[in-house]
VOGU-3710 file (C-alpha; in Angstrom, 3 decimals, decimal comma):
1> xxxxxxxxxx> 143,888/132,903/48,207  146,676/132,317/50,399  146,462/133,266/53,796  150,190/132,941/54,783  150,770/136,153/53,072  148,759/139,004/55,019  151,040/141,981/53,569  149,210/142,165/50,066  145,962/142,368/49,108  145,052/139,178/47,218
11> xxxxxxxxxx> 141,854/140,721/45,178  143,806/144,413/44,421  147,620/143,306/44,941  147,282/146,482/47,111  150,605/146,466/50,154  148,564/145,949/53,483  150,154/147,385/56,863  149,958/146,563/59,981  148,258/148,232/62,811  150,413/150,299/65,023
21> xxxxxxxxxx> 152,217/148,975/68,078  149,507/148,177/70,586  150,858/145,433/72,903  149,704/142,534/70,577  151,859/140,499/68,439  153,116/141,611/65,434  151,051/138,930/63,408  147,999/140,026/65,462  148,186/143,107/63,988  149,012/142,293/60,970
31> xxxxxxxxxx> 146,082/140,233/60,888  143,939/143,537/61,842  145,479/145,059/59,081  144,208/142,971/56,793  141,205/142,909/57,977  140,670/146,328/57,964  141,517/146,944/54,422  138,711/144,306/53,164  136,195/146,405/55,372  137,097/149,800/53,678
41> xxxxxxxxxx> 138,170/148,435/50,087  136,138/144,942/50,174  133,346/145,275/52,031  131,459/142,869/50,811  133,710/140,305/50,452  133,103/136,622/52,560  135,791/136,779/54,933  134,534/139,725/56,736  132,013/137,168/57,656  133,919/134,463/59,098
51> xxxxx> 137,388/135,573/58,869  138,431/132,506/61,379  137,958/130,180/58,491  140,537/132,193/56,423  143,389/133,271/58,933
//
């Protein structure tokens, strides 16, 4: 998996946006965005369990 590229799903190839304006940076959000699609789509997946050792 590469974790440069937080725009696409790497398990469903599904797009993956970022959270809404907020005051953080855009890749903070982006990150969130990720993050929340592997909680609804991947729940059980491994990086919701230590996601610091993947982004």
């Amino acid at each position: 998996m590469t974790t440069s590229d937080l725009t696409t799903c790497p398990l469903c190839d599904a797009p993956i946006d970022p959270e809404p304006p907020d005051g953080f940076t855009p890749y903070a959000r982006q990150v969130a965005g990720y993050l929340d699609h592997f909680t609804e789509e991947h729940p059980d997946h491994e990086i919701l369990d230590t996601p610091e050792g993947y982004l």
